[in-house]
N, C-alpha and C positions, 0 to 999 in steps of 0.2 A: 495536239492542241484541240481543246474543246470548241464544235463551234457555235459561236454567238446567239442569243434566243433574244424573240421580240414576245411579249408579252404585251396580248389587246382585246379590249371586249368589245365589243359593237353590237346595236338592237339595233333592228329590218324590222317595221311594224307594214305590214299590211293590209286591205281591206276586201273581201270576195262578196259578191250577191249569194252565197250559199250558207246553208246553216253549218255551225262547227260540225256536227255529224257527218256533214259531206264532205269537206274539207278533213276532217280527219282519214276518212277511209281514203281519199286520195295518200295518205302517207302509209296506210295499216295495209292496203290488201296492194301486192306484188305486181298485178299486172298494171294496175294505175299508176304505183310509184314509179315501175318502169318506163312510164308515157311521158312526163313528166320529166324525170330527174335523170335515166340511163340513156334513151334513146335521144341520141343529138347527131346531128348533122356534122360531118368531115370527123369522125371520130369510128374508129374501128371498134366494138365492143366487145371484149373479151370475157368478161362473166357479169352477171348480175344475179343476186339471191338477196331474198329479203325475209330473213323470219322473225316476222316482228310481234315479238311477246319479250316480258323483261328476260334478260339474260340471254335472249335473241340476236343476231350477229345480221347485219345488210354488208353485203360485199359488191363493189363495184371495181371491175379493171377494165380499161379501154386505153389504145395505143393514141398518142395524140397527132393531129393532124398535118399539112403541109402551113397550115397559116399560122402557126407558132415558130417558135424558135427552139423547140423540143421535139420535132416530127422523130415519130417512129415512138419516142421514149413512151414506155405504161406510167397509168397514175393507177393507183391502186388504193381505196378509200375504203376502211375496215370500220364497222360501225357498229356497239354491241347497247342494245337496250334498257336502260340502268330504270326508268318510270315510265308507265304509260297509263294513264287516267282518258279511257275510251271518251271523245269530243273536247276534250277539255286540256289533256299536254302531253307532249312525249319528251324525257331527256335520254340524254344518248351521249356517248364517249367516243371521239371516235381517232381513227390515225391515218394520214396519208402519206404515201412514198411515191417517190419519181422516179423510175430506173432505177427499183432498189432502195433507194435513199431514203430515211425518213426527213418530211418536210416539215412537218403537221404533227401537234396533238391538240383537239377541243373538247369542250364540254359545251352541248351542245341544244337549248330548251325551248322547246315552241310551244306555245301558251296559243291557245284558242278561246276568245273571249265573243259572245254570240251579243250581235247588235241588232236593233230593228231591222238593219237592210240586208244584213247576213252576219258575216263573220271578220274578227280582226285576230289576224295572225300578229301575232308578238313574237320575235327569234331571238333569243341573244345568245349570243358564240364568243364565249372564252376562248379563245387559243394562245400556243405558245406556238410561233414562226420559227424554223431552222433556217440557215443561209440555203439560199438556192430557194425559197417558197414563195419568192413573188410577193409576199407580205399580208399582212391583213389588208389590204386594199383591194387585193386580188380577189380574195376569199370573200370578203365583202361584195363586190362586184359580182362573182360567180354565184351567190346565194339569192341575190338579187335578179340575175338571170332566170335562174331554177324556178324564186316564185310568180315571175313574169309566165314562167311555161308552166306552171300547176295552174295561173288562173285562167290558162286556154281550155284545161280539160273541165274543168267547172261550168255545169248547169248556169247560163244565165252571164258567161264571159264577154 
């Protein structure tokens, strides 16, 4: 038996005191991204590569920790390049799996829009949820983390 998909789109708009140029290079150069989006707390990180140019692959695996209900289990989030327009947006395809399992596929666009006071990130994430992914609630929630930690490394946070 096949199982079940949830199909959802969600936009996370954001706002940084930095210009999109800086906020961009937080997502384009690897060791930023890694500050950002790899390196977290009670999580074991198991690889992180970012080569981000179109047709470009970011690979993340990390075992999850004791305060979940998956400890030990890998997430594995494979993410390959499809547009990238330097300050201005990057789209990206990407897939996650859980111990193995695919849980996750999105399509995935962040739009950099330059304001007087810096920059408004625009996200919006297509996915399709497999059973076992927590849902688009989750992924929402988790994305929402992420840009709460990119605007710590930000000039002016």
């Amino acid at each position: 038996m096949e199982q079940p998909v949830i199909h959802s789109t969600f936009v996370i708009e954001k706002s940084y005191p930095a210009p999109p140029e800086r906020v961009f290079e937080a997502f384009s150069r690897e060791d930023q991204k890694r500050r950002w989006y790899a390196d977290r707390d009670g999580q074991d990180l198991a690889e992180f590569t970012s080569d981000f140019r179109v047709g470009g692959d970011s690979i993340l695996r990390f075992n999850l920790g004791p305060e979940t209900p998956f400890e030990g289990l890998e997430i594995a989030n494979r993410e390959q390049y499809h547009d990238i327009v330097p300050g201005q947006r990057i789209v990206s395809a990407a897939s996650m799996t859980l111990g193995g399992k695919l849980i996750s596929v999105a399509l995935v666009t962040i739009e950099l829009v330059p304001t007087e006071a810096g920059t408004d990130l625009v996200c919006t994430h297509q996915g399709i949820f497999y059973e076992g992914s927590g849902g688009p609630e989750m992924r929402e929630h988790g994305w929402r983390v992420l840009f709460d930690r990119l605007a710590a490394i930000l000039p002016g946070a």
